[in-house]
Biotite code that builds the C-alpha atoms (Angstrom):
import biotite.structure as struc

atoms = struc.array([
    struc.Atom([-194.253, 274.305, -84.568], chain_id="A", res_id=1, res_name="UNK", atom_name="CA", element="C"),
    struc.Atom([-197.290, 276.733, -83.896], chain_id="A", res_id=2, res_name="UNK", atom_name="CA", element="C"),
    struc.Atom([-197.780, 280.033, -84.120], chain_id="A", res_id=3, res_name="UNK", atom_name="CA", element="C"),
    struc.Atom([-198.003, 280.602, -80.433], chain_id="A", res_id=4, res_name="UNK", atom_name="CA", element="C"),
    struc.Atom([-193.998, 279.319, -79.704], chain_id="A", res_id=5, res_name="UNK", atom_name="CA", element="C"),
    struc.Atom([-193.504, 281.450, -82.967], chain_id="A", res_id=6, res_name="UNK", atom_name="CA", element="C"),
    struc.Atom([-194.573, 285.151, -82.195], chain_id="A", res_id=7, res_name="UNK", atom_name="CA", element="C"),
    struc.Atom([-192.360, 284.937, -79.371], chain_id="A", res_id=8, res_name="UNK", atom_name="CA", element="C"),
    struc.Atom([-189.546, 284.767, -81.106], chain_id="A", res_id=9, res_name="UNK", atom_name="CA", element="C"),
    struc.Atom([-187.471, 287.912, -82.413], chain_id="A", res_id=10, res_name="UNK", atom_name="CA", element="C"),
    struc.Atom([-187.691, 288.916, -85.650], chain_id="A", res_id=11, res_name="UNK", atom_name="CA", element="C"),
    struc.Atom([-183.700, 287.303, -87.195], chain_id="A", res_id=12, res_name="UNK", atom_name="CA", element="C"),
    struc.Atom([-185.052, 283.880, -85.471], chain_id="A", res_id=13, res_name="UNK", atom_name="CA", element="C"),
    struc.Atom([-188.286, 283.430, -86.543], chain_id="A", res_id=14, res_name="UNK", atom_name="CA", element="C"),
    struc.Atom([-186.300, 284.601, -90.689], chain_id="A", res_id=15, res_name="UNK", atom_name="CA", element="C"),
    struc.Atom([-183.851, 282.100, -89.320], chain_id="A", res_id=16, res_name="UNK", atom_name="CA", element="C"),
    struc.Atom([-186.907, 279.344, -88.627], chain_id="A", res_id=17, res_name="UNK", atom_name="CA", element="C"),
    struc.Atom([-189.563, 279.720, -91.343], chain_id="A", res_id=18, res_name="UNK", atom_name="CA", element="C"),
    struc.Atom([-187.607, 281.603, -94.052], chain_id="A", res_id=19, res_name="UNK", atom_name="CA", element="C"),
    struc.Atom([-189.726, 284.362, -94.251], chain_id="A", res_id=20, res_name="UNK", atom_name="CA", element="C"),
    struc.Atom([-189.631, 288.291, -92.457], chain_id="A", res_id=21, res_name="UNK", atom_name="CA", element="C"),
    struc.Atom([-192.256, 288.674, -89.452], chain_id="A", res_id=22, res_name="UNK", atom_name="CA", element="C"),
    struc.Atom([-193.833, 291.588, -91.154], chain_id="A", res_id=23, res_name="UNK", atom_name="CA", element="C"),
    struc.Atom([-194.043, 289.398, -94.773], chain_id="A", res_id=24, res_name="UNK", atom_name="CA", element="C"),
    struc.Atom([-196.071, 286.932, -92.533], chain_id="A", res_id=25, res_name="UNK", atom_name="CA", element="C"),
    struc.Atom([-198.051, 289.144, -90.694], chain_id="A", res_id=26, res_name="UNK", atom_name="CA", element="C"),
    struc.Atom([-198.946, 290.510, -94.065], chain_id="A", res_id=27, res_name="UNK", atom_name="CA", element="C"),
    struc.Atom([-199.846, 287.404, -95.650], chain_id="A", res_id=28, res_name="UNK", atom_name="CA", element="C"),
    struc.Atom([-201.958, 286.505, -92.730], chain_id="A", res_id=29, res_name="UNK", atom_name="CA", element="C"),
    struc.Atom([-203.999, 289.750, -93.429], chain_id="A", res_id=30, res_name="UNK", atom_name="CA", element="C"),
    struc.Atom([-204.639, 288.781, -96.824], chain_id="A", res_id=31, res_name="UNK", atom_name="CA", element="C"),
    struc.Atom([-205.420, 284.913, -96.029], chain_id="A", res_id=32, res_name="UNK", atom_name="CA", element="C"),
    struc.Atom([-207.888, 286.309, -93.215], chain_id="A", res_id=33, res_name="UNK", atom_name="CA", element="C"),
    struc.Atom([-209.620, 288.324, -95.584], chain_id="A", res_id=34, res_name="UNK", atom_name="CA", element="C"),
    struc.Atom([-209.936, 285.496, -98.118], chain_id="A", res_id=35, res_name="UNK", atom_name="CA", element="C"),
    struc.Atom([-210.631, 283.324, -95.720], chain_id="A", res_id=36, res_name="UNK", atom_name="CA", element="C"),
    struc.Atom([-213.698, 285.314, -94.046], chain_id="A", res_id=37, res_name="UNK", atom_name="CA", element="C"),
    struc.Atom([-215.284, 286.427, -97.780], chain_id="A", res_id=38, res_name="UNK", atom_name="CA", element="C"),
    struc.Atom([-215.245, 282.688, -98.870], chain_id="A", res_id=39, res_name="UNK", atom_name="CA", element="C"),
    struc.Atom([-218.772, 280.743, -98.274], chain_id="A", res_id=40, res_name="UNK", atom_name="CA", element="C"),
    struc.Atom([-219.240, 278.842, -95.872], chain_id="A", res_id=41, res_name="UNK", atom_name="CA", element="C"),
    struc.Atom([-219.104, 274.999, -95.852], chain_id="A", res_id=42, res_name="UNK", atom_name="CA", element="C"),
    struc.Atom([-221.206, 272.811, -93.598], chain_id="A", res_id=43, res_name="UNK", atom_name="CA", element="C"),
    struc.Atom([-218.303, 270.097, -92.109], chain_id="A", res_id=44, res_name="UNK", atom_name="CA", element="C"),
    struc.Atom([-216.004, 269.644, -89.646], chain_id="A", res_id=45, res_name="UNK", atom_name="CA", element="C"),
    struc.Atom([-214.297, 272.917, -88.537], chain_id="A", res_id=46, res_name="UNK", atom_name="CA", element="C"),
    struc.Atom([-210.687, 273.206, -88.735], chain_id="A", res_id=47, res_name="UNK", atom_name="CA", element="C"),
    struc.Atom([-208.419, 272.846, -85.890], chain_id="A", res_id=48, res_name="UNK", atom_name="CA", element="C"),
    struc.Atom([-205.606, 274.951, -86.694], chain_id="A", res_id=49, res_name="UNK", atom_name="CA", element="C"),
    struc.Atom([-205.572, 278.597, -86.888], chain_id="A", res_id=50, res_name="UNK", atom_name="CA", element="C"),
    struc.Atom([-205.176, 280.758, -90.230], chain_id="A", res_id=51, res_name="UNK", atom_name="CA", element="C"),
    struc.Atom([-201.284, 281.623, -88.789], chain_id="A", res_id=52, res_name="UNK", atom_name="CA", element="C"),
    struc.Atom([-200.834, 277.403, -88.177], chain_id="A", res_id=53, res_name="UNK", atom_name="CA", element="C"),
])
């Protein structure tokens, strides 16, 4: 499922759904973000999903 259906959700259904708290994933998309943004760039295709996908 994506990330868009996801954030909709209330907090006890999207625990219930991908095991994890909404504010532990909103956390650890901070931190991927940040690794994600510092890393160098690579010529290639460009992803299709987002970092929360």
């Amino acid at each position: 499922m994506k990330y868009e259906k996801l954030k909709n959700f209330s907090s006890e259904e999207f625990k219930r759904f991908t095991g994890i708290k909404l504010t532990t994933f909103q956390t650890l998309v901070k931190i991927v973000e940040n690794l994600f943004f510092n890393k160098k760039k690579k010529s290639g295709r460009p992803s299709n999903l987002t970092i929360e996908d």
